[in-house]
C-alpha positions as CSV (number, residue, x, y, z in Angstrom):
1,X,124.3,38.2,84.2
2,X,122.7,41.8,83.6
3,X,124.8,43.9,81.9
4,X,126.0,47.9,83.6
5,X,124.0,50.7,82.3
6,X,126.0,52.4,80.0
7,X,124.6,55.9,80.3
8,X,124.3,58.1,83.3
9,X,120.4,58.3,84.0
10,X,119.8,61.7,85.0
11,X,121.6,63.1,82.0
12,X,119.5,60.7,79.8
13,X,116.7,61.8,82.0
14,X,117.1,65.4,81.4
15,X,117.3,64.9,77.6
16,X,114.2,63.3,77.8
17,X,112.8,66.1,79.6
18,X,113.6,68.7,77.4
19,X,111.9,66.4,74.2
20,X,108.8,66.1,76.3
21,X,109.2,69.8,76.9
22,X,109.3,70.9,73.4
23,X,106.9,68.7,71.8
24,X,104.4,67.8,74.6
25,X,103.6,63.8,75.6
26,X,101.5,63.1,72.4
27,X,104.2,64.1,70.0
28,X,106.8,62.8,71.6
29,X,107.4,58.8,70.1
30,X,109.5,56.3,71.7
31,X,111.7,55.8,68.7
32,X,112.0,60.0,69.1
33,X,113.1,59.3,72.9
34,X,115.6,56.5,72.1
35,X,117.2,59.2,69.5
36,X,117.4,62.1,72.0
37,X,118.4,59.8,74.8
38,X,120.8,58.0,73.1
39,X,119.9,54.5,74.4
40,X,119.0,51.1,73.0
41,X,115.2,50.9,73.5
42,X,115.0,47.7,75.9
43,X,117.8,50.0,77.9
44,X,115.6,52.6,78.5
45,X,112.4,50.2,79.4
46,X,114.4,48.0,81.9
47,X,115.7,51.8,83.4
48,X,112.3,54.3,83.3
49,X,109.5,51.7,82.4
50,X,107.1,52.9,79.9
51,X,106.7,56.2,77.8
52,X,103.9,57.5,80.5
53,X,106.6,56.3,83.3
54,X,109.6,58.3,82.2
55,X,107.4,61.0,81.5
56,X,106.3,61.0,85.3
57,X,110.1,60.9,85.7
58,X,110.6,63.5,83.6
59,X,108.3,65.9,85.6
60,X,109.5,65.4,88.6
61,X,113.3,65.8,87.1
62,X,111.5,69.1,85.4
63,X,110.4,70.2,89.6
64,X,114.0,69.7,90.7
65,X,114.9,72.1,88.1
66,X,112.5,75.0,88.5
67,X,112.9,74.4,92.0
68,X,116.4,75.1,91.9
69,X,116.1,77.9,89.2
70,X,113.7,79.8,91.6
71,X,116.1,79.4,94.9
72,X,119.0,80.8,92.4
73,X,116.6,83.8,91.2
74,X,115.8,84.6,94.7
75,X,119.1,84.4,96.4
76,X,120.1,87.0,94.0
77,X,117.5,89.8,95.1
78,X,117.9,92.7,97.3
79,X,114.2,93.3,98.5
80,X,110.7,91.3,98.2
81,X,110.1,93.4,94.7
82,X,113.3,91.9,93.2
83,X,112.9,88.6,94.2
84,X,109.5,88.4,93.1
85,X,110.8,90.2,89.7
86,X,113.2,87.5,89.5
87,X,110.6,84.6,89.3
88,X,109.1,86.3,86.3
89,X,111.8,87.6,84.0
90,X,113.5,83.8,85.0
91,X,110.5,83.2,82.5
92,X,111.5,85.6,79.9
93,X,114.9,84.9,80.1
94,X,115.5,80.9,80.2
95,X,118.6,79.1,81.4
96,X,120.8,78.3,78.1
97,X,120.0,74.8,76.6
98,X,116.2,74.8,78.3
99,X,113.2,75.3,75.8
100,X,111.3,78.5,76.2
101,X,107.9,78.0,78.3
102,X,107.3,75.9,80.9
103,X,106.6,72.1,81.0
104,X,103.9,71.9,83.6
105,X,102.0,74.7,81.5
106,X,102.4,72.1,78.7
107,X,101.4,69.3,80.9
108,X,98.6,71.3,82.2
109,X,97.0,71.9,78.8
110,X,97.9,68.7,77.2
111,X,97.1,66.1,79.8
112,X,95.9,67.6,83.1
113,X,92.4,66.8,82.5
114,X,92.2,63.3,81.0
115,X,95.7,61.8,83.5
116,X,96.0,61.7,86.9
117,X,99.5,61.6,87.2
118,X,99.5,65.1,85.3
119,X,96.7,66.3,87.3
120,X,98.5,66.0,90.4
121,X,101.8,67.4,89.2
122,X,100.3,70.6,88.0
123,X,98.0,71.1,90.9
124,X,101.2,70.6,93.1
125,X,103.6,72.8,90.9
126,X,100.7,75.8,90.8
127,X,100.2,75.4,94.8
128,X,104.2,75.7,94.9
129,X,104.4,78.7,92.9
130,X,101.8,80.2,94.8
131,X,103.4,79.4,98.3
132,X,106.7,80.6,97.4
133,X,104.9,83.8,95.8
134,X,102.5,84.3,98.9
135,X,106.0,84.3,101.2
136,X,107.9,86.7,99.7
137,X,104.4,88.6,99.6
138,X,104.0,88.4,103.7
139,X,108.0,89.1,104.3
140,X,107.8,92.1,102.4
141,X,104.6,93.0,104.6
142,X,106.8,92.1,107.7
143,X,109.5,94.1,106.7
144,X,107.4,97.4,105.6
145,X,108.4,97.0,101.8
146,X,105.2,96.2,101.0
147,X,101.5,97.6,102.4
148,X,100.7,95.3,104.8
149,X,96.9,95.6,104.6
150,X,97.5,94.0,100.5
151,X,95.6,90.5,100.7
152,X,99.1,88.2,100.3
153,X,96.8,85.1,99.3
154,X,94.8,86.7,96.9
155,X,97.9,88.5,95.2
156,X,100.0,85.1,95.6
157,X,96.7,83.8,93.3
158,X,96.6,86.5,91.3
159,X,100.4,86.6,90.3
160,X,100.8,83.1,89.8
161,X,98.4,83.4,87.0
162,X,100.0,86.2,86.0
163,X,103.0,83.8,86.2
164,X,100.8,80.8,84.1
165,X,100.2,83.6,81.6
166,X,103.5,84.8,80.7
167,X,105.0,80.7,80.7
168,X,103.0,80.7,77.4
169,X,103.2,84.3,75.6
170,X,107.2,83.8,75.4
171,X,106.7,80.4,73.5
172,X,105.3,82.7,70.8
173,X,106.3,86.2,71.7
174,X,109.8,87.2,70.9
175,X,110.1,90.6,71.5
176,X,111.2,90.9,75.4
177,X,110.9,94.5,76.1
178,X,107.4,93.8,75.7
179,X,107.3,90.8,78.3
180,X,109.1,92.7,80.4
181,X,106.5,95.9,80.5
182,X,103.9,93.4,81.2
183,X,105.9,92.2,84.5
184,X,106.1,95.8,85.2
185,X,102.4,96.5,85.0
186,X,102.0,93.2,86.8
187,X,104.3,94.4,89.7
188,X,102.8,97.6,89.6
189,X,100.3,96.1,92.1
190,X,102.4,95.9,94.8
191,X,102.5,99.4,97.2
């Protein structure tokens, strides 16, 4: 008779996420998962499968949360310019408990180019970005906040790199006045 889980698997699931997040797929052992998971090791295969399966898991647990961060950021804005602020300083300023950075950054750096799995999770999370970015771009246009003749794809491209960019200087960069001047002269683009 198979015994009940005795963890809850998206909390395991998000710890496992985070490890992956702070030390990236290679660095990340199996005997480090079962620590920060807190589960016997034949628990966590019969649950998530191997190491490269929970880490699938673990990105798209990671989407779920960004996802959600960036509704929350943009709810919370008054005009296109704040809500397009919001995505980047939610960046600078992570959500308590969450490593600094940005997972599919990692992923895209790490693995993107020798795993398909990671391939197609970063090409979907930058085409994301870059929709939700090129729609608050056109609603601004719509509404007359922003200048409508401003090419909306090109600046949707062009600030999600921007976007990409700053994901990695606040792994390394502490001081967040400074981060914050570069959004500033980032935003300054928009009329």
């Amino acid at each position: 008779m198979a015994r009940a889980k005795q963890f809850d698997e998206d909390t395991v699931l998000l710890k496992a996420m985070k490890l992956f997040w702070e030390q990236g797929y290679e660095r990340t052992s199996m005997q480090d998962l079962v620590e920060q998971m807190g589960v016997h090791k034949r628990s966590m295969y019969d649950t998530f499968g191997d190491k490269h399966s929970l880490y699938v898991r673990a990105l798209n647990r990671y989407q779920e949360v960004i996802a959600k961060r960036m509704v929350e950021a943009m709810n919370g804005a008054r005009s296109t310019k704040e809500a397009i602020r919001a995505l980047f300083e939610m960046v600078i300023y992570p959500e308590k408990g969450f490593p600094a950075g940005c997972l599919m950054v990692n992923t895209a750096v790490e693995l993107a180019t020798i795993d398909a799995d990671a391939r197609a999770f970063v090409t979907e999370g930058w085409a994301h970005s870059e929709i939700v970015i090129r729609g608050l771009i056109e609603a601004g246009q719509r509404s007359d906040e922003l200048d409508p003749s401003l090419n909306a794809e090109e600046l949707a491209s062009y600030f999600n790199n921007a976007l990409a960019g700053l994901r990695v200087m606040v792994k390394t960069v502490e001081d967040k006045e400074k981060l914050v001047r570069i959004v500033d002269t980032t935003l300054s683009l928009l009329k």
